[in-house]
Chimera marker file (.cmm) of the C-alpha trace (Angstrom):
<marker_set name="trace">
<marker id="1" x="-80.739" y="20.112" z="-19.082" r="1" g="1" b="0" radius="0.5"/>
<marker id="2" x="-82.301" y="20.162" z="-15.478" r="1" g="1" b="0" radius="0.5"/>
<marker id="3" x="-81.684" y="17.700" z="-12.900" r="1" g="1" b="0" radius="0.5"/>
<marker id="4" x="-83.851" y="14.705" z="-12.174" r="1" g="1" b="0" radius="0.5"/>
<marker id="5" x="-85.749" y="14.542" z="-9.490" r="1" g="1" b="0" radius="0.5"/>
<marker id="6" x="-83.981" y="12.173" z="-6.233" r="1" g="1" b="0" radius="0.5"/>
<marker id="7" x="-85.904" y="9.203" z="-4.994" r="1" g="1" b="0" radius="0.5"/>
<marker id="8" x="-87.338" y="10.017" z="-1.594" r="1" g="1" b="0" radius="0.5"/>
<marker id="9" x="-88.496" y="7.272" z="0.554" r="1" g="1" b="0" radius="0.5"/>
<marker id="10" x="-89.579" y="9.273" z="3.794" r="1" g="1" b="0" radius="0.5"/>
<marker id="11" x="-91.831" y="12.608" z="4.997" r="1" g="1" b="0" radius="0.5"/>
<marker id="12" x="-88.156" y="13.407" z="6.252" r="1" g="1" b="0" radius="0.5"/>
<marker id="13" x="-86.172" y="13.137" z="3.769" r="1" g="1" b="0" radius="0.5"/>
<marker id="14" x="-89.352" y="14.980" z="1.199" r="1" g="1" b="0" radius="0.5"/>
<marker id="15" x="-89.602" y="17.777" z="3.704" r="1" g="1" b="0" radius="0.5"/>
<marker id="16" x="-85.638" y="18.023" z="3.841" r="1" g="1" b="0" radius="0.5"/>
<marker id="17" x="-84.857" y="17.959" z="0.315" r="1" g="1" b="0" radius="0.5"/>
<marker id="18" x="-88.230" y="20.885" z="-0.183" r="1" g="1" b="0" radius="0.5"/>
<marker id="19" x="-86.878" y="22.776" z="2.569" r="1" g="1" b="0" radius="0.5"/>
<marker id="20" x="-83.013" y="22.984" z="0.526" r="1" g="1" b="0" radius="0.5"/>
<marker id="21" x="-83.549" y="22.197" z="-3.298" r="1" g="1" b="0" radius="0.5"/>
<marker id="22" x="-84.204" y="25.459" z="-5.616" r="1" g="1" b="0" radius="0.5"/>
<marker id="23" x="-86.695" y="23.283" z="-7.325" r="1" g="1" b="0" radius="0.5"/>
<marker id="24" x="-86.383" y="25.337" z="-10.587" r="1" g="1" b="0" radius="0.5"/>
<marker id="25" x="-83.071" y="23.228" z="-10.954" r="1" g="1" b="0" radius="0.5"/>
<marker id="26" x="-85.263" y="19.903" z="-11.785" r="1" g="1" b="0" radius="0.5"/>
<marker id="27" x="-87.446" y="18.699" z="-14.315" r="1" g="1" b="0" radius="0.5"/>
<marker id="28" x="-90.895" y="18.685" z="-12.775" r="1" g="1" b="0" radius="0.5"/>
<marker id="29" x="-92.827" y="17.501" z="-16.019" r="1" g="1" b="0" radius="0.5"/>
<marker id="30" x="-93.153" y="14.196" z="-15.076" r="1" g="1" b="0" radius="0.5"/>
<marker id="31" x="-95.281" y="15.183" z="-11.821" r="1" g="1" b="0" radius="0.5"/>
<marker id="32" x="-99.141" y="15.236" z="-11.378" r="1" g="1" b="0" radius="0.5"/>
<marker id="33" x="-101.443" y="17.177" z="-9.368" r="1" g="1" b="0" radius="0.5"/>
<marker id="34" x="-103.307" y="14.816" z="-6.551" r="1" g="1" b="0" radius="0.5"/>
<marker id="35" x="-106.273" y="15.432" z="-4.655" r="1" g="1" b="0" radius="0.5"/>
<marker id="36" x="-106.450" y="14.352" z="-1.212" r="1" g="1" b="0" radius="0.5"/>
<marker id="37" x="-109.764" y="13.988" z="0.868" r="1" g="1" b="0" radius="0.5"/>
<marker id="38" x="-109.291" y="14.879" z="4.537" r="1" g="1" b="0" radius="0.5"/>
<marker id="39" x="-113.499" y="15.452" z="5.560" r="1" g="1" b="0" radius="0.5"/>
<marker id="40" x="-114.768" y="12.414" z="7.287" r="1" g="1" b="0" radius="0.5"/>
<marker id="41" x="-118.007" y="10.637" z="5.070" r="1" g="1" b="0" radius="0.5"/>
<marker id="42" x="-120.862" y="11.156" z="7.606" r="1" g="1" b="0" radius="0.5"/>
<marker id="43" x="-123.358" y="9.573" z="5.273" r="1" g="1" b="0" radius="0.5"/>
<marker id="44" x="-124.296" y="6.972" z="2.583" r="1" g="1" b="0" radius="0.5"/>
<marker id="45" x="-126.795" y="7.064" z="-0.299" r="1" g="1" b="0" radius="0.5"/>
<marker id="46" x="-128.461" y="4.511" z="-2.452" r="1" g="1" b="0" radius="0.5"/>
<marker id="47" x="-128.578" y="5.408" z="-5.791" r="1" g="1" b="0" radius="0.5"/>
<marker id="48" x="-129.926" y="3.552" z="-8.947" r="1" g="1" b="0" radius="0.5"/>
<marker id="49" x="-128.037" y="4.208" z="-12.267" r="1" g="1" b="0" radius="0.5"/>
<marker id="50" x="-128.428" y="1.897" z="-15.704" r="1" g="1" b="0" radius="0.5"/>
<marker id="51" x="-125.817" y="-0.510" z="-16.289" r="1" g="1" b="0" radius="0.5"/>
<marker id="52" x="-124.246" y="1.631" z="-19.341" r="1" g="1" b="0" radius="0.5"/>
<marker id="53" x="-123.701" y="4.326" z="-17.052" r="1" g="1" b="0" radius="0.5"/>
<marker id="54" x="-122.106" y="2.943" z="-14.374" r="1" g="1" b="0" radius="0.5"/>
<marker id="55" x="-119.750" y="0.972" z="-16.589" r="1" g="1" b="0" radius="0.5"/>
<marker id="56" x="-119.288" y="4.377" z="-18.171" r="1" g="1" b="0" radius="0.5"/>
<marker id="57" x="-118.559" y="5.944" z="-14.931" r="1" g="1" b="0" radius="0.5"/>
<marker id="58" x="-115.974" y="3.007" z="-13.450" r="1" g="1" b="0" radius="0.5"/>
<marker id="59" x="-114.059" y="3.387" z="-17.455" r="1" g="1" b="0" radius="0.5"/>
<marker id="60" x="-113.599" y="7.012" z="-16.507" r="1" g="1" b="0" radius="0.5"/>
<marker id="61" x="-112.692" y="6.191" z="-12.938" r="1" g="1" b="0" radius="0.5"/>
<marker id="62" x="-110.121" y="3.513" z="-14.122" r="1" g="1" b="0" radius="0.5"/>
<marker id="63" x="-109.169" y="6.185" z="-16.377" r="1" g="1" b="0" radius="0.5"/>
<marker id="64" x="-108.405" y="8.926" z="-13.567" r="1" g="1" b="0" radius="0.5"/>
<marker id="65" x="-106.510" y="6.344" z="-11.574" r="1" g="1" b="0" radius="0.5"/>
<marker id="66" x="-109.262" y="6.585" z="-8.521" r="1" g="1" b="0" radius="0.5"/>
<marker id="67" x="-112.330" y="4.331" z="-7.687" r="1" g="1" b="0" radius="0.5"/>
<marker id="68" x="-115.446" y="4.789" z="-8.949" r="1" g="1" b="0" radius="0.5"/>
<marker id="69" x="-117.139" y="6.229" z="-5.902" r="1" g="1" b="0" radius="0.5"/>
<marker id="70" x="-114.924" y="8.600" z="-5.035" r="1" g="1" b="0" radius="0.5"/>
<marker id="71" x="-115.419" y="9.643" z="-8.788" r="1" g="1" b="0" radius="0.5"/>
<marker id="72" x="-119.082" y="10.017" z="-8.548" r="1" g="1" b="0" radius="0.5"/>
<marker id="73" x="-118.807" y="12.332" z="-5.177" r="1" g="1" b="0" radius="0.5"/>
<marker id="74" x="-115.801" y="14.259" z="-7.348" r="1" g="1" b="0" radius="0.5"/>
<marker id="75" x="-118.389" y="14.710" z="-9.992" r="1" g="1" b="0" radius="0.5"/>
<marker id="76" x="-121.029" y="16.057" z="-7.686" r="1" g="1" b="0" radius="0.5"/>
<marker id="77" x="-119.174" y="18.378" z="-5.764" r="1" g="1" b="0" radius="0.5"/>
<marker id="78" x="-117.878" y="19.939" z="-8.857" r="1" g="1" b="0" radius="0.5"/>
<marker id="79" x="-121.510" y="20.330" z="-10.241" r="1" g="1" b="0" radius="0.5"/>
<marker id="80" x="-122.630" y="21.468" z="-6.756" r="1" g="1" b="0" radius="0.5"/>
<marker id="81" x="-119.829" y="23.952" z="-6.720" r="1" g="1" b="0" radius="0.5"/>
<marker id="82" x="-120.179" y="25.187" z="-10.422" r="1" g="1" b="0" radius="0.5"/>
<marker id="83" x="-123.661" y="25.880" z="-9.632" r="1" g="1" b="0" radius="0.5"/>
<marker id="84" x="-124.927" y="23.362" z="-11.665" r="1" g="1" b="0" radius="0.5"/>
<link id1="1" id2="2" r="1" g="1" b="0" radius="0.2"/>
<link id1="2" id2="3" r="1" g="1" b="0" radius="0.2"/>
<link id1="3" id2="4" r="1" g="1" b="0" radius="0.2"/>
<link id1="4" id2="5" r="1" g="1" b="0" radius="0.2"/>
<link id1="5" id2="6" r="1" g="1" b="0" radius="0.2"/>
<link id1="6" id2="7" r="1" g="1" b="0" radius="0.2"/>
<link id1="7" id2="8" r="1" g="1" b="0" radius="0.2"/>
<link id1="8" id2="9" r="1" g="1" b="0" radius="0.2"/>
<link id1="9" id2="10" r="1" g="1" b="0" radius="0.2"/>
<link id1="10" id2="11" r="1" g="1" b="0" radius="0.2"/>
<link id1="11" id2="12" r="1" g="1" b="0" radius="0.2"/>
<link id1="12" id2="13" r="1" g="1" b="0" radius="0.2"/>
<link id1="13" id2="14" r="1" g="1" b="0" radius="0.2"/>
<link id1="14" id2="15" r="1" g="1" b="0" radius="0.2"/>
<link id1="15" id2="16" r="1" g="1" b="0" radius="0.2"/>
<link id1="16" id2="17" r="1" g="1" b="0" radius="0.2"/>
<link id1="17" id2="18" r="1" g="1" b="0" radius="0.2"/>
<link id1="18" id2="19" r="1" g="1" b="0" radius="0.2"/>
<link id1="19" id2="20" r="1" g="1" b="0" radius="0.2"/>
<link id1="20" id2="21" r="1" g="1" b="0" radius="0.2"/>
<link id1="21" id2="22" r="1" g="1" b="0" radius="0.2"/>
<link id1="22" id2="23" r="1" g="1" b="0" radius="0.2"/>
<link id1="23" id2="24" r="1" g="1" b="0" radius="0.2"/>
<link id1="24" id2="25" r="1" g="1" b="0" radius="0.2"/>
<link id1="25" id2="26" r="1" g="1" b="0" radius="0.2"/>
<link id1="26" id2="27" r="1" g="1" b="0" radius="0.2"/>
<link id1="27" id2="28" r="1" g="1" b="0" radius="0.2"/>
<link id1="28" id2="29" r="1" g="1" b="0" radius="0.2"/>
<link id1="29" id2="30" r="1" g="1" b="0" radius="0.2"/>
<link id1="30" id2="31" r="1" g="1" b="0" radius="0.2"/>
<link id1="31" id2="32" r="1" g="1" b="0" radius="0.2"/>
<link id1="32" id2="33" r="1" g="1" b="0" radius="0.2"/>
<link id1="33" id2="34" r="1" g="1" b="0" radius="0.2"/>
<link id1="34" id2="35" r="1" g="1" b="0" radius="0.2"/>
<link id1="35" id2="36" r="1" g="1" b="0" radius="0.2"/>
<link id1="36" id2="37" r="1" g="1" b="0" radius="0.2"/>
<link id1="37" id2="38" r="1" g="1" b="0" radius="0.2"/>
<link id1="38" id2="39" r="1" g="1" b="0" radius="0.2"/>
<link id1="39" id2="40" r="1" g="1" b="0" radius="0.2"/>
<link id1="40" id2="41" r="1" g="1" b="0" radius="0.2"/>
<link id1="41" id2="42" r="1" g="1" b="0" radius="0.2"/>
<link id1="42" id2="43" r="1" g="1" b="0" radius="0.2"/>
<link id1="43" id2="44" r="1" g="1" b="0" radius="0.2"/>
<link id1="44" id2="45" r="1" g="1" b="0" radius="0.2"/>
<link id1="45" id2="46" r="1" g="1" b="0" radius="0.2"/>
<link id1="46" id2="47" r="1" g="1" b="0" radius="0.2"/>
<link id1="47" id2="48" r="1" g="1" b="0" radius="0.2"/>
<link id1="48" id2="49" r="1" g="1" b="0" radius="0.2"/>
<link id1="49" id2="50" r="1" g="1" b="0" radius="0.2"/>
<link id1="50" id2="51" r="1" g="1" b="0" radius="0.2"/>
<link id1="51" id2="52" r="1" g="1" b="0" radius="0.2"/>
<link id1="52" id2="53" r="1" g="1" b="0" radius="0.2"/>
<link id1="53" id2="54" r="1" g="1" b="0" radius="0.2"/>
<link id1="54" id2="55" r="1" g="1" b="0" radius="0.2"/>
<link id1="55" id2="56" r="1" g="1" b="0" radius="0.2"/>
<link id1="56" id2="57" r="1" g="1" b="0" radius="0.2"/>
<link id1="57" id2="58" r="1" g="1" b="0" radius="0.2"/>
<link id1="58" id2="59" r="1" g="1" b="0" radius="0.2"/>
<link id1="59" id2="60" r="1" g="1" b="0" radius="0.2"/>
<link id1="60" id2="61" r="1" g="1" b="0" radius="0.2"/>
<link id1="61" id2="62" r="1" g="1" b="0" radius="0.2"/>
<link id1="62" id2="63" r="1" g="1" b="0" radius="0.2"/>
<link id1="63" id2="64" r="1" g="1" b="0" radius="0.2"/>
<link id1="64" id2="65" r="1" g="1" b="0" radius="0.2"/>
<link id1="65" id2="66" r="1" g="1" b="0" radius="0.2"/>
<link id1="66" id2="67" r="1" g="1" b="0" radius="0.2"/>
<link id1="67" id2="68" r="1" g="1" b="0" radius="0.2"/>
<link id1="68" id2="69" r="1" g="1" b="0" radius="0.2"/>
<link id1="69" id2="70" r="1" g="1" b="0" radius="0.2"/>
<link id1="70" id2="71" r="1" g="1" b="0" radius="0.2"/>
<link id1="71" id2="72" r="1" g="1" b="0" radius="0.2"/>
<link id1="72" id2="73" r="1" g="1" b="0" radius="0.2"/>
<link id1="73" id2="74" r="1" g="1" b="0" radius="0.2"/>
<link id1="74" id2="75" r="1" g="1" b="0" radius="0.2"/>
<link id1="75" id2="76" r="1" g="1" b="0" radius="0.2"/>
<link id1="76" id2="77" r="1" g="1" b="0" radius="0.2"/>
<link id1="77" id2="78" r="1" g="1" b="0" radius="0.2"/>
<link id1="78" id2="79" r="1" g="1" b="0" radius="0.2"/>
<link id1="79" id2="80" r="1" g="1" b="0" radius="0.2"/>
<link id1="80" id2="81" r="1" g="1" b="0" radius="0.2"/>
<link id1="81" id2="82" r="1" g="1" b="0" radius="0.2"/>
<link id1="82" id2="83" r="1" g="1" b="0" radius="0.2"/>
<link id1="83" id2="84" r="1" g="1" b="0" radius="0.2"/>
</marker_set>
């Protein structure tokens, strides 16, 4: 059975416990990948959308634990990057 993972309550002790643990000893299931956004938003946009679909798009925001606009940029860099 592996090891539960220790609570960590600073950077410090994260980086400390990374920098010592052999992290195939714990159970890692439980973890999930984030996404952090580090570019600075230069601009804003206006953009008109039906009521269904942006209740649609704020369900599947809720749903992905982020807000809604951050969702919609997510959306379009992904189709801008898949060539879309």
């Amino acid at each position: 059975m592996k090891k539960k993972l220790p609570e960590l309550n600073t950077d410090n002790e994260a980086e400390d416990f990374i920098d010592t643990a052999d992290l195939t000893e714990y159970d890692l299931s439980a973890l999930v990948p984030m996404q952090f956004e580090f570019q600075r938003k230069e601009r804003s946009i206006t953009l008109r959308l039906s009521d269904p679909l942006l209740e649609a798009i704020k369900q599947e925001a809720t749903r992905s634990n982020m807000p809604y606009q951050r969702f919609i940029r997510q959306a379009l860099e992904k189709a801008v990057h898949s060539g879309i």
